[in-house]
PQR file with spaces between the fields and no chain letter, atoms N, CA, C, O and H, PARSE charges and radii, in Angstrom:
ATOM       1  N    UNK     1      34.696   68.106   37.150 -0.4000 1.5000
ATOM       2  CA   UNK     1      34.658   68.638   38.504 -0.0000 2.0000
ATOM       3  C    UNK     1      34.221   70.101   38.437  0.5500 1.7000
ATOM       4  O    UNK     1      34.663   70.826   37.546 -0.5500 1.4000
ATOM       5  N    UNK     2      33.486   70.488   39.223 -0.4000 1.5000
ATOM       6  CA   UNK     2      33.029   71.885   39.339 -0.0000 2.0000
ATOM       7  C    UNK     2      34.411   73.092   40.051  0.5500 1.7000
ATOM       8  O    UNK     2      35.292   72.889   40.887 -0.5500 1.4000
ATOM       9  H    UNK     2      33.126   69.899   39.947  0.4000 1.0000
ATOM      10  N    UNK     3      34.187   73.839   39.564 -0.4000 1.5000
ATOM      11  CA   UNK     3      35.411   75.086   39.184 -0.0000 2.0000
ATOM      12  C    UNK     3      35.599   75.478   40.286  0.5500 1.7000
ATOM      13  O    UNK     3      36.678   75.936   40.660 -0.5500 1.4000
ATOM      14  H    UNK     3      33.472   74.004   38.885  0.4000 1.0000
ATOM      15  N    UNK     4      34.322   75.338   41.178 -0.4000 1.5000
ATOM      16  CA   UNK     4      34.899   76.408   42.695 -0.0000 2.0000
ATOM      17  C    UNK     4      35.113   75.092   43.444  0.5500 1.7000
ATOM      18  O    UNK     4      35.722   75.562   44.405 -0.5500 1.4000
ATOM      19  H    UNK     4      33.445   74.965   40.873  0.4000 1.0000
ATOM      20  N    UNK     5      35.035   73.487   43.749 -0.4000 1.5000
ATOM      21  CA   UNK     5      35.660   72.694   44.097 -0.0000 2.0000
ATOM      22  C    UNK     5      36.985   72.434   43.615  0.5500 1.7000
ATOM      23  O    UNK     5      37.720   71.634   44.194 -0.5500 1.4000
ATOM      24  H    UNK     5      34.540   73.105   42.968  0.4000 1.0000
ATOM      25  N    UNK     6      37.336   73.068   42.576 -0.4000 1.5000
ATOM      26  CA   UNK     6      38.957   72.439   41.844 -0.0000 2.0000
ATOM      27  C    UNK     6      39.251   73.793   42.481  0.5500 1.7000
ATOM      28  O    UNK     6      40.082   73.628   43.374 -0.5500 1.4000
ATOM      29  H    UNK     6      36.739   73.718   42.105  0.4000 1.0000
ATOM      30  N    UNK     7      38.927   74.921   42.375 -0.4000 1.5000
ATOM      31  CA   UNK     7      40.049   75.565   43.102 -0.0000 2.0000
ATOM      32  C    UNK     7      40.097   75.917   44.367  0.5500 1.7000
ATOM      33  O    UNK     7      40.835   76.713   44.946 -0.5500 1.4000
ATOM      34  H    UNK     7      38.252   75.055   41.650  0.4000 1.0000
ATOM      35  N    UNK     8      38.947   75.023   44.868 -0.4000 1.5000
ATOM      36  CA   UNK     8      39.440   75.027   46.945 -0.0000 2.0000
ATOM      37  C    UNK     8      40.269   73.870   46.870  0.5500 1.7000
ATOM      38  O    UNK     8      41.358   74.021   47.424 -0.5500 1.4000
ATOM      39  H    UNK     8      38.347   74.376   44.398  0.4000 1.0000
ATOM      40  N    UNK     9      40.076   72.802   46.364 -0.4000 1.5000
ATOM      41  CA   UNK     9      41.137   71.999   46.696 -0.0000 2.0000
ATOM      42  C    UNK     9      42.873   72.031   46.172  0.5500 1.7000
ATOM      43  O    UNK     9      43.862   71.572   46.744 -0.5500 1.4000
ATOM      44  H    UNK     9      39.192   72.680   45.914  0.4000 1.0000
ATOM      45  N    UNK    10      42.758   72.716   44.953 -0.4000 1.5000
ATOM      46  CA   UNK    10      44.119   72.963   44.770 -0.0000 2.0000
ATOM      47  C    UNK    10      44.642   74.049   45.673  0.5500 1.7000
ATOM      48  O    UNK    10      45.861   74.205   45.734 -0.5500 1.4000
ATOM      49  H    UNK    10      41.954   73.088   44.489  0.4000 1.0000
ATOM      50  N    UNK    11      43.694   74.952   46.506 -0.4000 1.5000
ATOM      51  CA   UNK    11      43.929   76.389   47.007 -0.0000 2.0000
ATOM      52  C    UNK    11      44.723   75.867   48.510  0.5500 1.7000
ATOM      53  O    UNK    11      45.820   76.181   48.970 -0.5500 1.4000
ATOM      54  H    UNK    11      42.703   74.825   46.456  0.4000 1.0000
ATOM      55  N    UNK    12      43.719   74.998   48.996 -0.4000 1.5000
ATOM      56  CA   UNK    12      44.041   73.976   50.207 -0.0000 2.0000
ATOM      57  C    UNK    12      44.991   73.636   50.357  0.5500 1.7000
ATOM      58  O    UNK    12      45.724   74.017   51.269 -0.5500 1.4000
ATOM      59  H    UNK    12      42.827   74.743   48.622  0.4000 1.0000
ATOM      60  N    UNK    13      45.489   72.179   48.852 -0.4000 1.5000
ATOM      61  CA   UNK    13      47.011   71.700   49.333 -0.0000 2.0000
ATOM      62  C    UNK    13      48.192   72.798   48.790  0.5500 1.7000
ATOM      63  O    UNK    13      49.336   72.437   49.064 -0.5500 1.4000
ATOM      64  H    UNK    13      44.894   71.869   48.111  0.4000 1.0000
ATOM      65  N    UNK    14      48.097   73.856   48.190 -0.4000 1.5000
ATOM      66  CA   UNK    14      49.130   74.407   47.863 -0.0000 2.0000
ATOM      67  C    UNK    14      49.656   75.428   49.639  0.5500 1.7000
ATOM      68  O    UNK    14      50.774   75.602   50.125 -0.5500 1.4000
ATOM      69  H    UNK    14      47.167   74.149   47.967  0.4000 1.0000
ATOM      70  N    UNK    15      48.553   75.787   50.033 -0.4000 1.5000
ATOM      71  CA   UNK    15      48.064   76.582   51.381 -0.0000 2.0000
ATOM      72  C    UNK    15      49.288   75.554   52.061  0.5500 1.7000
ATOM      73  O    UNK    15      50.445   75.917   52.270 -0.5500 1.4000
ATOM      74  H    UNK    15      47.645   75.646   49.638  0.4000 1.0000
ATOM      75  N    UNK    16      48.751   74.236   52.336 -0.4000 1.5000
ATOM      76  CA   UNK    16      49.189   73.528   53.121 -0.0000 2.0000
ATOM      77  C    UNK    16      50.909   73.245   52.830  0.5500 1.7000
ATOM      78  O    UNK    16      51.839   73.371   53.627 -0.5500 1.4000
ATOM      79  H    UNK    16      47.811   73.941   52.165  0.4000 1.0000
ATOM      80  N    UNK    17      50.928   72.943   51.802 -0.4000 1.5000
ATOM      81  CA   UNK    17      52.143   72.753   51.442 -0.0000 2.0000
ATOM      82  C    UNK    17      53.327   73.697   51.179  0.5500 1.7000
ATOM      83  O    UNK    17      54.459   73.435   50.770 -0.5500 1.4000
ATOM      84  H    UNK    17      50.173   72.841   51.154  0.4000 1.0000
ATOM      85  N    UNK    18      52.569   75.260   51.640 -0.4000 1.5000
ATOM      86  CA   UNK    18      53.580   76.383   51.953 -0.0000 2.0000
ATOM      87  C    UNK    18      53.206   76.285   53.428  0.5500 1.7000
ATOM      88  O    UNK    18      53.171   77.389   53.971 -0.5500 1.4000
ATOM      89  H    UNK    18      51.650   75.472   51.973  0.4000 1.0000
ATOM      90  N    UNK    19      52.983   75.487   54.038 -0.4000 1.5000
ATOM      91  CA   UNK    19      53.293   75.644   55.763 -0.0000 2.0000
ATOM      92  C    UNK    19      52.383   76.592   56.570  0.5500 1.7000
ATOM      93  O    UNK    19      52.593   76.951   57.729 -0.5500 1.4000
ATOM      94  H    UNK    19      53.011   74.590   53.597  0.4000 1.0000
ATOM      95  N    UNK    20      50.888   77.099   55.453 -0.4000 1.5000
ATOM      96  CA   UNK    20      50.269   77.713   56.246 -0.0000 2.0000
ATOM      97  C    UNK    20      48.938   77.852   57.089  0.5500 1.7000
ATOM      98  O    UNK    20      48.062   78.165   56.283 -0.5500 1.4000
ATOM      99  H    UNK    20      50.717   76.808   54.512  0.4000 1.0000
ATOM     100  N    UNK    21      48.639   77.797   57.800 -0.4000 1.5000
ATOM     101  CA   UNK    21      47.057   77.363   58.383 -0.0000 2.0000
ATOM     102  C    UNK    21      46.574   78.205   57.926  0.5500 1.7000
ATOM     103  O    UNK    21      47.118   79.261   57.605 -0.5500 1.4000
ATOM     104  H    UNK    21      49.351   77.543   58.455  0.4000 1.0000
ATOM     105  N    UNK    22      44.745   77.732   57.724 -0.4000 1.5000
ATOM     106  CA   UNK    22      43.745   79.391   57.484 -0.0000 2.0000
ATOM     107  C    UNK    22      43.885   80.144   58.345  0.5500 1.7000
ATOM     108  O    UNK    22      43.362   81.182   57.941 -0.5500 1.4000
ATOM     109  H    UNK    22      44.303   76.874   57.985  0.4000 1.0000
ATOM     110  N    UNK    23      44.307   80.315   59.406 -0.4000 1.5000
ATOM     111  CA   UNK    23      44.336   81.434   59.934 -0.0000 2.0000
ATOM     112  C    UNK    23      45.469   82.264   59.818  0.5500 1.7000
ATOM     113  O    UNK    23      45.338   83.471   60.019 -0.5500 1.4000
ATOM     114  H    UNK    23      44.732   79.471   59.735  0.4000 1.0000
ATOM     115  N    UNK    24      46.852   81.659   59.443 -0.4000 1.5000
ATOM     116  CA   UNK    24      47.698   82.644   59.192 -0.0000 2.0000
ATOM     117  C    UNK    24      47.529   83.264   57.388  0.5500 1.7000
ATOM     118  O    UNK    24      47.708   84.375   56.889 -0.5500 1.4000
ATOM     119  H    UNK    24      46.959   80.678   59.280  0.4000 1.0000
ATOM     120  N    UNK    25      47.150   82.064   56.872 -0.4000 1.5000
ATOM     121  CA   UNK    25      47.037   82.641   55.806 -0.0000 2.0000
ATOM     122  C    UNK    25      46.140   83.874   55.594  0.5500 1.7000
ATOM     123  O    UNK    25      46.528   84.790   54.869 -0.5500 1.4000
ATOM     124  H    UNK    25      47.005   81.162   57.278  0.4000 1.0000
ATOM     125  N    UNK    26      44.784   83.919   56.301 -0.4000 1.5000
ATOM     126  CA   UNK    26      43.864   85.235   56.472 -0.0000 2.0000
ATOM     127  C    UNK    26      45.009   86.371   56.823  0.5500 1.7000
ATOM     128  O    UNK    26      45.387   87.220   56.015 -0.5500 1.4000
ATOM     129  H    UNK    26      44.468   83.175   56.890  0.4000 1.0000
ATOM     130  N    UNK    27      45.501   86.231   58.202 -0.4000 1.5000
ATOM     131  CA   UNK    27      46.524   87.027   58.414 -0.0000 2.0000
ATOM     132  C    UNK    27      47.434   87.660   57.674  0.5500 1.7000
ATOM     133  O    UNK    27      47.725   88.840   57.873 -0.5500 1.4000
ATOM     134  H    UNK    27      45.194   85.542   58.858  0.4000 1.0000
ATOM     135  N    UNK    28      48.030   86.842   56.639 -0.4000 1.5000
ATOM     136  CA   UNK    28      48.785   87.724   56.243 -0.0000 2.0000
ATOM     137  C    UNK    28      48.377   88.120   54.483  0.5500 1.7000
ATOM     138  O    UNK    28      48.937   88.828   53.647 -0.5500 1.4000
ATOM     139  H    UNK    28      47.794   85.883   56.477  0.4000 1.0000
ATOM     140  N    UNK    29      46.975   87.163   54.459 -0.4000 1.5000
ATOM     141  CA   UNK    29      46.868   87.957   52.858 -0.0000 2.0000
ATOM     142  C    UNK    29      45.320   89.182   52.915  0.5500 1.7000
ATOM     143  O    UNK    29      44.886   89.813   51.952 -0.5500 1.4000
ATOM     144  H    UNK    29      46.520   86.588   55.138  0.4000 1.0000
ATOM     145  N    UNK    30      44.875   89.195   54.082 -0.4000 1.5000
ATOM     146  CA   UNK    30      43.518   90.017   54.242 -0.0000 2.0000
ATOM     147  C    UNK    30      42.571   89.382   54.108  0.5500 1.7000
ATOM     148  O    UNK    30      41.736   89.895   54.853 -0.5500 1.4000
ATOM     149  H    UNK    30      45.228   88.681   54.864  0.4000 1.0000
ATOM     150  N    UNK    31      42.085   88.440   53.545 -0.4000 1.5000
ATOM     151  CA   UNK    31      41.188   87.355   53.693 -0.0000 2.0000
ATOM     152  C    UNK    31      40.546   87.338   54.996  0.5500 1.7000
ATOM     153  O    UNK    31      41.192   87.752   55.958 -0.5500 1.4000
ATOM     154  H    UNK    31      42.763   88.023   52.940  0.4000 1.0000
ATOM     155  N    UNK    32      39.003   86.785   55.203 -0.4000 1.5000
ATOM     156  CA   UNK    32      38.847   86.231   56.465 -0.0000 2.0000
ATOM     157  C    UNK    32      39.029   84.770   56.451  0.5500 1.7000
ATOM     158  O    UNK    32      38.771   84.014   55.515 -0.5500 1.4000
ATOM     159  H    UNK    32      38.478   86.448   54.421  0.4000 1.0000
ATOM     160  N    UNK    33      39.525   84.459   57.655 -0.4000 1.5000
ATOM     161  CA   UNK    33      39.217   83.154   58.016 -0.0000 2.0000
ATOM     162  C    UNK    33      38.328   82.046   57.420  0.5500 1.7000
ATOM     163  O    UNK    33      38.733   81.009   56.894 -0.5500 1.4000
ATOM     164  H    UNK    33      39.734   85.073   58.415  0.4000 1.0000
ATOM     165  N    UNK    34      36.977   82.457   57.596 -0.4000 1.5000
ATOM     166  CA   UNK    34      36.010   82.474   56.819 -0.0000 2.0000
ATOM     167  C    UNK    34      35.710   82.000   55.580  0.5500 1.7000
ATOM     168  O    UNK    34      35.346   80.921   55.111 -0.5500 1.4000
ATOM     169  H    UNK    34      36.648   83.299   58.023  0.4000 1.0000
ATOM     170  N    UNK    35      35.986   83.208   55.127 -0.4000 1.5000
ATOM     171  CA   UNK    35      36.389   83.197   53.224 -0.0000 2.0000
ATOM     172  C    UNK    35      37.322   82.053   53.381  0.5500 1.7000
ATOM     173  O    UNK    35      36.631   81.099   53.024 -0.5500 1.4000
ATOM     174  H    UNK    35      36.282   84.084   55.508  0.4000 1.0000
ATOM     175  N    UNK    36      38.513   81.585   53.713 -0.4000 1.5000
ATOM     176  CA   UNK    36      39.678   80.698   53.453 -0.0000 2.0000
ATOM     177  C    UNK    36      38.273   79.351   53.635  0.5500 1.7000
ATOM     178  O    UNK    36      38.342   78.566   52.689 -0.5500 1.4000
ATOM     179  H    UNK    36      39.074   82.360   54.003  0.4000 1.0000
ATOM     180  N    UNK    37      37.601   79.151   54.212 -0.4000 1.5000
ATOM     181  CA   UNK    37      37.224   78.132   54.865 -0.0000 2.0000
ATOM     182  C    UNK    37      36.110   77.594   53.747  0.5500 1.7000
ATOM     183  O    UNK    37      36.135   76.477   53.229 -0.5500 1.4000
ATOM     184  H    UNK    37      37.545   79.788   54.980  0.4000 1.0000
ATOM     185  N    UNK    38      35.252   78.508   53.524 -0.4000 1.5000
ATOM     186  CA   UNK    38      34.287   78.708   52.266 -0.0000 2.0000
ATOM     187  C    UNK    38      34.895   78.173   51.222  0.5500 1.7000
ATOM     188  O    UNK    38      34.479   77.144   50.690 -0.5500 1.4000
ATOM     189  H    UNK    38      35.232   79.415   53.945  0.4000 1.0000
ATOM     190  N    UNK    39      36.279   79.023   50.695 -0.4000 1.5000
ATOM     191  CA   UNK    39      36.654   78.553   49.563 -0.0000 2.0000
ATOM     192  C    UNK    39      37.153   77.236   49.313  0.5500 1.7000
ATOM     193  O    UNK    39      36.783   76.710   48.263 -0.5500 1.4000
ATOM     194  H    UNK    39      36.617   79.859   51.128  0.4000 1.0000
ATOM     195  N    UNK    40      37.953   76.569   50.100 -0.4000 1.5000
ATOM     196  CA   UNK    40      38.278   75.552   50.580 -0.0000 2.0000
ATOM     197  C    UNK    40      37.354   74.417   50.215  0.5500 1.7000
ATOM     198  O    UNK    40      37.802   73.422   49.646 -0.5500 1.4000
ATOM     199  H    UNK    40      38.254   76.996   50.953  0.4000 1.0000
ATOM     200  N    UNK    41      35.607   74.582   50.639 -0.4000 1.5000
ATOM     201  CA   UNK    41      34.686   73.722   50.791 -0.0000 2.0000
ATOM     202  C    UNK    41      34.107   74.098   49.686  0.5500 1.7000
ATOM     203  O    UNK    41      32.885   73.951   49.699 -0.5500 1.4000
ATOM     204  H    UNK    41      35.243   75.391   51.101  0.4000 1.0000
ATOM     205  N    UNK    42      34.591   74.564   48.661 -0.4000 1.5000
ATOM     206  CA   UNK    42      33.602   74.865   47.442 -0.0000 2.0000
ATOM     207  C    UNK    42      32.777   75.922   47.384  0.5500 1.7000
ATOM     208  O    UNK    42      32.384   76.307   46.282 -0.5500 1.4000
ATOM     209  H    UNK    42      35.584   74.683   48.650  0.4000 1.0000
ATOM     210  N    UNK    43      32.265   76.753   48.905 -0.4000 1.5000
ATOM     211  CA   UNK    43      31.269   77.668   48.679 -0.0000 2.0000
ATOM     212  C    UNK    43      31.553   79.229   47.747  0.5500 1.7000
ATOM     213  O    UNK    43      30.757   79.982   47.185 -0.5500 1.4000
ATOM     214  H    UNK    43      32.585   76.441   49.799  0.4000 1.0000
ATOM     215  N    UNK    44      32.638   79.261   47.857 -0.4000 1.5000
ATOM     216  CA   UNK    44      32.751   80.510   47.248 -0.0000 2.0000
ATOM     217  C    UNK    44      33.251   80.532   45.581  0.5500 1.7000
ATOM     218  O    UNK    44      33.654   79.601   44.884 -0.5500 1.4000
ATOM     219  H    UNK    44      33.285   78.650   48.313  0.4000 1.0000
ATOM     220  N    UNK    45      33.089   81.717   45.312 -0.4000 1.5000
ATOM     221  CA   UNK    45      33.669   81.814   43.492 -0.0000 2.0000
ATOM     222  C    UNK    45      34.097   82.657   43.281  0.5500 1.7000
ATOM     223  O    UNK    45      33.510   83.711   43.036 -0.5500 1.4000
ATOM     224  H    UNK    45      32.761   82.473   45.878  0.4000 1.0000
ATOM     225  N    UNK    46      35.472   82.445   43.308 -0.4000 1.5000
ATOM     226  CA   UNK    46      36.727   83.559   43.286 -0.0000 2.0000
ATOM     227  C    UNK    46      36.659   84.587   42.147  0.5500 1.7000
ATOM     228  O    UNK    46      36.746   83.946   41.100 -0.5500 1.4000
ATOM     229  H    UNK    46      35.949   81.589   43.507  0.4000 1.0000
ATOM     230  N    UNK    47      36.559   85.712   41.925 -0.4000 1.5000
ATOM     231  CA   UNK    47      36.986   86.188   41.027 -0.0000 2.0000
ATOM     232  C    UNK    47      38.381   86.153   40.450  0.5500 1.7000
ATOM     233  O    UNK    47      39.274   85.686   41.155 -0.5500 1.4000
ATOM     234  H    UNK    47      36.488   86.233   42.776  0.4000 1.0000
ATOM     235  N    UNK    48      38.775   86.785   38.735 -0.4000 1.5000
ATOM     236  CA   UNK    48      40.239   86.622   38.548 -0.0000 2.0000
ATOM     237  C    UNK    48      40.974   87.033   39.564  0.5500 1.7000
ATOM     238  O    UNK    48      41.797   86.386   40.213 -0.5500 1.4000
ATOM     239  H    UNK    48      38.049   87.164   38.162  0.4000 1.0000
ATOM     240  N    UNK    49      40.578   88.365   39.700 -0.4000 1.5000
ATOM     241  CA   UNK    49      41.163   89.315   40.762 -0.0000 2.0000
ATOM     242  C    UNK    49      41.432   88.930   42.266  0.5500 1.7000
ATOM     243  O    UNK    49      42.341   89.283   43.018 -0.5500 1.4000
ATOM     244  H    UNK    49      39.910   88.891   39.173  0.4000 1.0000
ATOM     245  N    UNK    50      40.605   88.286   42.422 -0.4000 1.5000
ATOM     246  CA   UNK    50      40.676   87.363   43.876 -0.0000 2.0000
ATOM     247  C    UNK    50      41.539   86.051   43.651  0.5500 1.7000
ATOM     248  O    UNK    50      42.176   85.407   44.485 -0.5500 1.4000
ATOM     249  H    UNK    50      39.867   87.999   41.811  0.4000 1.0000
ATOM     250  N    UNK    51      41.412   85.876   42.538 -0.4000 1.5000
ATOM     251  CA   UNK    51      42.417   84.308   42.066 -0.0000 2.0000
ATOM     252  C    UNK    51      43.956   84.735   42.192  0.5500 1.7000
ATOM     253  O    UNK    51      44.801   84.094   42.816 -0.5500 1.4000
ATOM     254  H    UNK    51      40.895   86.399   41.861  0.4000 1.0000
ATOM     255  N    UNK    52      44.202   86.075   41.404 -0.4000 1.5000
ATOM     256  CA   UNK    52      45.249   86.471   41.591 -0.0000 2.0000
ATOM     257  C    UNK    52      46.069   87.215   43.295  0.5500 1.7000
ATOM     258  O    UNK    52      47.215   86.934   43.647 -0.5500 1.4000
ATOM     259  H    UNK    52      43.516   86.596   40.897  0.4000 1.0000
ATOM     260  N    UNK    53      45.082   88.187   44.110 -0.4000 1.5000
ATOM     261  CA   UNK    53      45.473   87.616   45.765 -0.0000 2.0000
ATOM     262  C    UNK    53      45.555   86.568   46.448  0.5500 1.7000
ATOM     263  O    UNK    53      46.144   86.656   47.526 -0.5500 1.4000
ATOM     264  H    UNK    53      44.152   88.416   43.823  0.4000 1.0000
ATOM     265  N    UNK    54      45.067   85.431   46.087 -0.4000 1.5000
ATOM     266  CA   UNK    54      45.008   84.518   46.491 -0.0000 2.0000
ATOM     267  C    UNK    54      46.177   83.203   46.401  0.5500 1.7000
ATOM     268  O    UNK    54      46.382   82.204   47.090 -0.5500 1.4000
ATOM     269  H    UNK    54      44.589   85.359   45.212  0.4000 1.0000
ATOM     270  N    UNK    55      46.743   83.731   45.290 -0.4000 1.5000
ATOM     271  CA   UNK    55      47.630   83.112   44.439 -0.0000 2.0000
ATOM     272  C    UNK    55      49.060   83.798   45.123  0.5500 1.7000
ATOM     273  O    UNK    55      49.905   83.107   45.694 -0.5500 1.4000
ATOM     274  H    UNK    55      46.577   84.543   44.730  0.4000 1.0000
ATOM     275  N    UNK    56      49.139   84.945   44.993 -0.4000 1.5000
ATOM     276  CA   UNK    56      50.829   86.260   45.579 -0.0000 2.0000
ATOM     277  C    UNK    56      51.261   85.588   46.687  0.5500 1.7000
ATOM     278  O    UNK    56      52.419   85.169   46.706 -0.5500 1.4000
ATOM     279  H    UNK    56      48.453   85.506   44.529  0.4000 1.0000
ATOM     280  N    UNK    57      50.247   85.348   47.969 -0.4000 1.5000
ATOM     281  CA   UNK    57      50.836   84.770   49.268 -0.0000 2.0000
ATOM     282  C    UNK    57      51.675   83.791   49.124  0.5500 1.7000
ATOM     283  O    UNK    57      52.680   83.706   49.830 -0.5500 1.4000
ATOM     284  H    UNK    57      49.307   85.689   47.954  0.4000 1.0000
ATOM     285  N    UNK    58      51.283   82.663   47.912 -0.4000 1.5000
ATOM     286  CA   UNK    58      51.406   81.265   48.120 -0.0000 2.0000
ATOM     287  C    UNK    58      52.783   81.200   47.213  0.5500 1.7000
ATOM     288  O    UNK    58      53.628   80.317   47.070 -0.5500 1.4000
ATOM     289  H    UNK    58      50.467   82.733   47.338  0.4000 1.0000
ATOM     290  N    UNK    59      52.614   82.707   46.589 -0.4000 1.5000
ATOM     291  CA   UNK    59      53.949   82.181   45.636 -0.0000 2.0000
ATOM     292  C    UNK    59      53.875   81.208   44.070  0.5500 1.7000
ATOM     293  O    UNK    59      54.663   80.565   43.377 -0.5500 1.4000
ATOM     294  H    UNK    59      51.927   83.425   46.705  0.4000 1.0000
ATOM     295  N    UNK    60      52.774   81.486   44.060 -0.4000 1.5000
ATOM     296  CA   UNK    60      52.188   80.443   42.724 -0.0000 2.0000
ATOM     297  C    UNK    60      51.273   81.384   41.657  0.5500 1.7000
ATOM     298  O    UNK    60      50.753   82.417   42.079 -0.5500 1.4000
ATOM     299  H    UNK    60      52.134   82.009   44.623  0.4000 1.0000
ATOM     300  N    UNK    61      51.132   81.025   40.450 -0.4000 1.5000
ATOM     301  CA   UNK    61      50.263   81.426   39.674 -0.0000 2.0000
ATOM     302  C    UNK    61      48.559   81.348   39.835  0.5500 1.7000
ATOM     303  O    UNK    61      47.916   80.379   40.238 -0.5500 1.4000
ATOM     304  H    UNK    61      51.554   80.186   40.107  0.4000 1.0000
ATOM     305  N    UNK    62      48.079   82.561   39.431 -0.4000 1.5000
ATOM     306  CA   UNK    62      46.473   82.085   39.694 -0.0000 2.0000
ATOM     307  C    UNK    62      46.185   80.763   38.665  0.5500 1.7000
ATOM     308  O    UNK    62      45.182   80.115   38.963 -0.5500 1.4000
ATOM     309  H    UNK    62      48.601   83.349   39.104  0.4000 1.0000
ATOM     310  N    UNK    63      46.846   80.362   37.657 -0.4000 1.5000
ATOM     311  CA   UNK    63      46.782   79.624   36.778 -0.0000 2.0000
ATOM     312  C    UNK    63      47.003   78.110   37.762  0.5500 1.7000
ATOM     313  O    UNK    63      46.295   77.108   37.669 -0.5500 1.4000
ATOM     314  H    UNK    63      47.661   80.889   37.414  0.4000 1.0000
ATOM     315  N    UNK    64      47.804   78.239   38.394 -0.4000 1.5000
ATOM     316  CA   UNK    64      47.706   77.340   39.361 -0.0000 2.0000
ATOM     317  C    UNK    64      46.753   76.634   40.322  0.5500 1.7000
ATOM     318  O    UNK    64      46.844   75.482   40.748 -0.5500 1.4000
ATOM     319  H    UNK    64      48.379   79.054   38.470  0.4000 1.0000
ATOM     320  N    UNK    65      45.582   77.788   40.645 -0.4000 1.5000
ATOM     321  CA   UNK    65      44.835   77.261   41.701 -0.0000 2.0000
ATOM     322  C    UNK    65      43.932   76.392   40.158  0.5500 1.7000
ATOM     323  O    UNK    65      43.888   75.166   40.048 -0.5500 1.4000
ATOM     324  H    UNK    65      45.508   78.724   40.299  0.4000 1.0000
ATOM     325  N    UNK    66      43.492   77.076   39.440 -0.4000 1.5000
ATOM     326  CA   UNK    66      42.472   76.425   38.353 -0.0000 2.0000
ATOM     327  C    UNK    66      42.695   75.499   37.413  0.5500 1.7000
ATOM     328  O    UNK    66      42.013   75.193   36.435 -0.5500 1.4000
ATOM     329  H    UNK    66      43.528   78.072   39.530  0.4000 1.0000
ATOM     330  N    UNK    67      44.542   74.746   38.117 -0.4000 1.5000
ATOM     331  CA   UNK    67      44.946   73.703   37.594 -0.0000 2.0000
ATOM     332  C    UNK    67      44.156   72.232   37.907  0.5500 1.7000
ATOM     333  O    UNK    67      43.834   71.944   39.060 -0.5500 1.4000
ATOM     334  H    UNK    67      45.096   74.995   38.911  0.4000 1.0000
ATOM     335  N    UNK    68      43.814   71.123   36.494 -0.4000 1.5000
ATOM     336  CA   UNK    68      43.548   70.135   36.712 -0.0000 2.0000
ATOM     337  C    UNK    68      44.201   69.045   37.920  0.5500 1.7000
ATOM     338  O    UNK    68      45.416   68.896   38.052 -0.5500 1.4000
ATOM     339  H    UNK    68      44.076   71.357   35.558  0.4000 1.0000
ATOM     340  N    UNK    69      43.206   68.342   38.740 -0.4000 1.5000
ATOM     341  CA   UNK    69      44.804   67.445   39.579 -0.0000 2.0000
ATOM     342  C    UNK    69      44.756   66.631   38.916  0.5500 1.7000
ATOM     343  O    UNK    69      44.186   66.801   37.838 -0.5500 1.4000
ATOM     344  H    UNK    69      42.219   68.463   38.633  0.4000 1.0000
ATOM     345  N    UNK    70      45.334   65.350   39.242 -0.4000 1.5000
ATOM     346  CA   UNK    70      46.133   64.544   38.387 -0.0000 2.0000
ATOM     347  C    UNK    70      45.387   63.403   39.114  0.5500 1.7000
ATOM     348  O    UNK    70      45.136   63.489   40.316 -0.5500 1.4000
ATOM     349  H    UNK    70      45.797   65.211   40.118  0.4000 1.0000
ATOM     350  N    UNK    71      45.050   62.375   38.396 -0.4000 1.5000
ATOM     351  CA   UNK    71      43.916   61.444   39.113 -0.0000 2.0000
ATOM     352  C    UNK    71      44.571   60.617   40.312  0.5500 1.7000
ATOM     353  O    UNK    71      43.947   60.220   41.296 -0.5500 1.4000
ATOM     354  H    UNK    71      45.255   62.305   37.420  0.4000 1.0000
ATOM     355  N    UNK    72      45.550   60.478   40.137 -0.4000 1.5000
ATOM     356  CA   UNK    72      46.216   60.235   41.368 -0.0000 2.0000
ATOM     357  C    UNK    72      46.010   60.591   42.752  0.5500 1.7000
ATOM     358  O    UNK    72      46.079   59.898   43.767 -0.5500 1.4000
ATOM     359  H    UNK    72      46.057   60.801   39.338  0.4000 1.0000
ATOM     360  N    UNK    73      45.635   62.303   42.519 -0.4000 1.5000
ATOM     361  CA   UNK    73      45.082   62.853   43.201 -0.0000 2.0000
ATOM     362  C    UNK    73      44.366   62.597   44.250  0.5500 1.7000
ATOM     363  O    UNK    73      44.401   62.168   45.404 -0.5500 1.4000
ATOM     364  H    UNK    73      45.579   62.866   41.694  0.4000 1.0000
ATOM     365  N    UNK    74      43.499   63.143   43.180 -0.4000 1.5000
ATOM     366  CA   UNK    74      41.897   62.806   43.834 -0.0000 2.0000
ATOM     367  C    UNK    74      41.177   61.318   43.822  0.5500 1.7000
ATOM     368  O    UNK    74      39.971   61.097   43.711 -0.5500 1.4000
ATOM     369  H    UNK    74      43.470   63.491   42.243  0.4000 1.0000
ATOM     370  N    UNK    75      42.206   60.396   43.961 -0.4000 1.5000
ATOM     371  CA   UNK    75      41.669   59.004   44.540 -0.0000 2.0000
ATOM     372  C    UNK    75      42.450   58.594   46.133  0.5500 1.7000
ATOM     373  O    UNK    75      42.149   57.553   46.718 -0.5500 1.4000
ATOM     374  H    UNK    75      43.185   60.576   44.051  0.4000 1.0000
């Protein structure tokens, strides 16, 4: 799987599964909207540094977003 699809989709359900929409999440981590939406769909390519803001809100490791899913998963 390509790197900036594994980490919009892990970025997504972890997002989701702390209770937050893209828009609050922009809100409260500085992000745009935008950007949340991009990354999400694969378009963007996070830097570490961006892996790691991205990561503080959610309460998780940047090691986390660039975690494998589990095929379970993604079927």
């Amino acid at each position: 799987m390509d790197m900036r699809r594994l980490v919009g989709l892990n970025f997504a359900r972890l997002r989701k599964e702390k209770g937050f929409t893209q828009e609050r999440f922009a809100e409260t981590s500085g992000f745009t909207q935008q950007y949340v939406s991009d990354l999400e769909r694969g378009r963007r390519n996070p830097t570490v540094v961006t892996l790691f803001h991205l990561a503080s809100p959610l309460g998780v490791t940047p090691a986390d977003l660039l975690a494998e899913a589990d095929q379970s998963e993604t079927n």
